[in-house]
N, C-alpha and C positions, 0 to 999 in steps of 0.2 A: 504494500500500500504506500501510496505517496503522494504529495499537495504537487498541485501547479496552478497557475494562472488564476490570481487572486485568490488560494487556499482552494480549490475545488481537489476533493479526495478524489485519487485516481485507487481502482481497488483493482487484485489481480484476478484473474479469472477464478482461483480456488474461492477467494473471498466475493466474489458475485456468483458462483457457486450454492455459496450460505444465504444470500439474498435472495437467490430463487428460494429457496428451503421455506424462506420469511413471506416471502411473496405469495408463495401456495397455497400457506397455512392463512395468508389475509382473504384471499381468492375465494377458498375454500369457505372461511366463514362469514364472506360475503353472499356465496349461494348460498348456505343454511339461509342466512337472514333474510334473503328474497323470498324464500320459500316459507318461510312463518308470517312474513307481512299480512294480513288480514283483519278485517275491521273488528273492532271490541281486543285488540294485543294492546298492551302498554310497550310506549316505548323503553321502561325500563325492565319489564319481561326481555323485550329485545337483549336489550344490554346484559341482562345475565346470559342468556343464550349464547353470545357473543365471546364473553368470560367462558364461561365453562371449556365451550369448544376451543380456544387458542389455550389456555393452561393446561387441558385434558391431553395435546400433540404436542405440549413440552414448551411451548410459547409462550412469551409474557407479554403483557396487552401493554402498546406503546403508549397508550393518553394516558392512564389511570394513574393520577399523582403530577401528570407534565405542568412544568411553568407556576407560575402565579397569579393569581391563588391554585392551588393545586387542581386540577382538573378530578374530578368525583370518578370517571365512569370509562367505560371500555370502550365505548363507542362514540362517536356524536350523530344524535338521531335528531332533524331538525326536517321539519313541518313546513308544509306550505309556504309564506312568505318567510319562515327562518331557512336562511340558505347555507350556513355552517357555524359548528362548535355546540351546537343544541345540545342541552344536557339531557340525557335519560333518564324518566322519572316516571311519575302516576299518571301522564296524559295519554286518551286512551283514542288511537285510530281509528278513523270514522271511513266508511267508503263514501270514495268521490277524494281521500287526500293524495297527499303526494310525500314521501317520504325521503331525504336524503341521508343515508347511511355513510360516515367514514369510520374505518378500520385501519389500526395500524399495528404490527405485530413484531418483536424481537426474537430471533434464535438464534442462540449462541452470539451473541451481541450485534447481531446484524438488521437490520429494518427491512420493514414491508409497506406501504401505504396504499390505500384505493379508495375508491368512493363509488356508491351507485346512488338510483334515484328511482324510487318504487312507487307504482301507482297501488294505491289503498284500493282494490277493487275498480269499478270501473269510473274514470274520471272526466269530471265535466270538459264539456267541448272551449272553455278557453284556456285549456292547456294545450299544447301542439303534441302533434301526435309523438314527434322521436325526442319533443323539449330541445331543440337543438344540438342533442349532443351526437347524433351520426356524422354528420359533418364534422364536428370537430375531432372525430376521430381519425375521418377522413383525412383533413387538414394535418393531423400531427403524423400521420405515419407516411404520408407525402417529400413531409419537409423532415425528416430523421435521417441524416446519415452520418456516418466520418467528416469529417470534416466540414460541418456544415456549424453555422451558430445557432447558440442558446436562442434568441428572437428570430431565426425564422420558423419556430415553430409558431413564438405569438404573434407573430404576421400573418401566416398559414389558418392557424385559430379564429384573429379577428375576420379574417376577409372572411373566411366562409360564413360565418355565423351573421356579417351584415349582410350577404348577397341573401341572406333567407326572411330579412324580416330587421324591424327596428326594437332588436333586442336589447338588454343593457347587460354590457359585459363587464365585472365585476373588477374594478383596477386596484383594489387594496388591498385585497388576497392573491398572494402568486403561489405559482407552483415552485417548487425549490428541489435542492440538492438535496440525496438522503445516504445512507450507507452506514458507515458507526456509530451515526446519529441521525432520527427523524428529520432535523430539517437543519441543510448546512449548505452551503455555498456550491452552484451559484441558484441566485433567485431568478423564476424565470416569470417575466412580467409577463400580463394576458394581452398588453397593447405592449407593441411598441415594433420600430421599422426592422425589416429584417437586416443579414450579415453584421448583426452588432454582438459585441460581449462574447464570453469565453464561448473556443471552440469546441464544438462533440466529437470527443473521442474518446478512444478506446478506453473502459475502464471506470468512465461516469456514468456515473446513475441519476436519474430524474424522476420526478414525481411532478407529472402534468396533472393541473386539476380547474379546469375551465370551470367558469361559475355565472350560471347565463341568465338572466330575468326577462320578465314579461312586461314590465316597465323601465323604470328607471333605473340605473347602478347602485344609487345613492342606498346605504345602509344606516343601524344605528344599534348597538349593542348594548342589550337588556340589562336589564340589574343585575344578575345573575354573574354578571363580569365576561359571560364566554358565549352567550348564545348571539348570533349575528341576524339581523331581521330587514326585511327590505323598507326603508323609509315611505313608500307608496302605499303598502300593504299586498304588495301580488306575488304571486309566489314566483320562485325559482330554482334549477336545478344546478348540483353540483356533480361531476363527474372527476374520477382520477386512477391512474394507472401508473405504478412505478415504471420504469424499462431504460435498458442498457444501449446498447451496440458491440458488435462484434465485428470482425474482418468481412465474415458474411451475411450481416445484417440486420434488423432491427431483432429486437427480442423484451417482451412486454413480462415484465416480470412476476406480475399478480395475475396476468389469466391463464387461467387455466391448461390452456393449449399454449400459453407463450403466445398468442396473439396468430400463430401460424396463420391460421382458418382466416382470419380477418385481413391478412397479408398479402393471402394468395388471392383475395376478390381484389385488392390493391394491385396488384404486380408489381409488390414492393419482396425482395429477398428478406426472407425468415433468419436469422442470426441463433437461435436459441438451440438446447444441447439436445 
């Protein structure tokens, strides 16, 4: 393992290795979680469920304790117009919501992060059908190679998501560096022009996690110190996916298949072991 270019951890294959390991274990208790979402769960049913499954494969839940004030809980489960850091608790899902799950998980001191966004049963007609997050999947595995910069992913991100609509794309939360620790250098903004900021190569890891509204960007965060909510009041969705590179190509570290399957409708090269 070793720093360059402004502290970004470069890690070696053994040790993103142990990443995927952490990746799996998120992956994994991201489907559990998709799979229990239904009306009358408490988000904090969730949250144990979430618990259980990453300590029970030997994993230790990356939020539970992070930062200040300590974060309470395993998950962050945020609701409708909350679009991240929602704390898991007695609120109980109704069909017709919208759910945003993130997970982050440690093995053998290595990180994992992702995010999904679950329809609560069948959900009203002004929410868009994919929330805009295909396209931005689109968009990021497009612009992923060797040698290409941290912002042309978030060039790749914002264009697509304005060609679909006048969305509000979240500028205060970025997706960041992860590897010996959840969130380290470099940060990668959701706007900003491409070929800028450290190079992608071999050996960095990233944690893309676009944050997209139905209104405005504009946010405002609860008492509660952690839960993030849309100033408008309309909901929105959070999506995230750790992923590397290798010599032969993109490799997503949290899904499941490594991203393969979503690669090959790309005719982007699969990188993953």
């Amino acid at each position: 393992m070793g720093f360059r270019d402004r502290g970004v951890e470069i890690k070696t294959p053994e040790q993103i290795a142990v990443m995927r390991r952490a990746g799996l274990l998120v992956g994994e208790t991201l489907e559990l979680l998709r799979s229990s979402v239904r009306p009358g769960i408490t988000t904090g049913e969730l949250d144990a469920i979430a618990e259980n499954n990453i300590r029970s494969k030997g994993g230790v839940p990356s939020f539970k304790g992070y930062s200040t004030p300590p974060f309470p809980a395993s998950i962050c489960a945020s609701v409708n117009d909350q679009v991240v850091h929602g704390i898991p608790g007695d609120r109980v899902l109704a069909e017709g919501d919208i759910i945003s799950i993130d997970c982050g998980a440690i093995v053998d001191g290595w990180h994992g992060d992702a995010a999904i966004t679950v329809a609560v049963g069948e959900v009203p007609r002004r929410w868009p059908p994919d929330g805009g997050h295909r396209g931005v999947d689109v968009a990021r595995h497009r612009r992923t190679r060797l040698g290409g910069r941290v912002t042309d992913i978030s060039h790749a991100i914002e264009s697509y998501v304005r060609s679909k609509g006048s969305y509000g794309i979240l500028e205060d939360y970025t997706g960041h560096g992860i590897g010996s620790q959840m969130h380290m250098a470099p940060q990668r903004p959701q706007l900003r022009s491409p070929r800028r900021g450290p190079k992608l190569v071999r050996g960095m890891a990233l944690a893309v996690e676009p944050m997209v509204a139905l209104g405005s960007q504009d946010t405002y965060t609860e008492d509660d110190d952690w839960t993030v909510s849309m100033s408008d009041g309309r909901w929105a969705a959070h999506y995230e996916h750790t992923f590397t590179l290798t010599p032969t190509g993109a490799w997503v570290l949290t899904a499941l298949d490594g991203g393969e399957a979503r690669l090959a409708e790309l005719g982007v090269p699969f990188g993953g072991a």
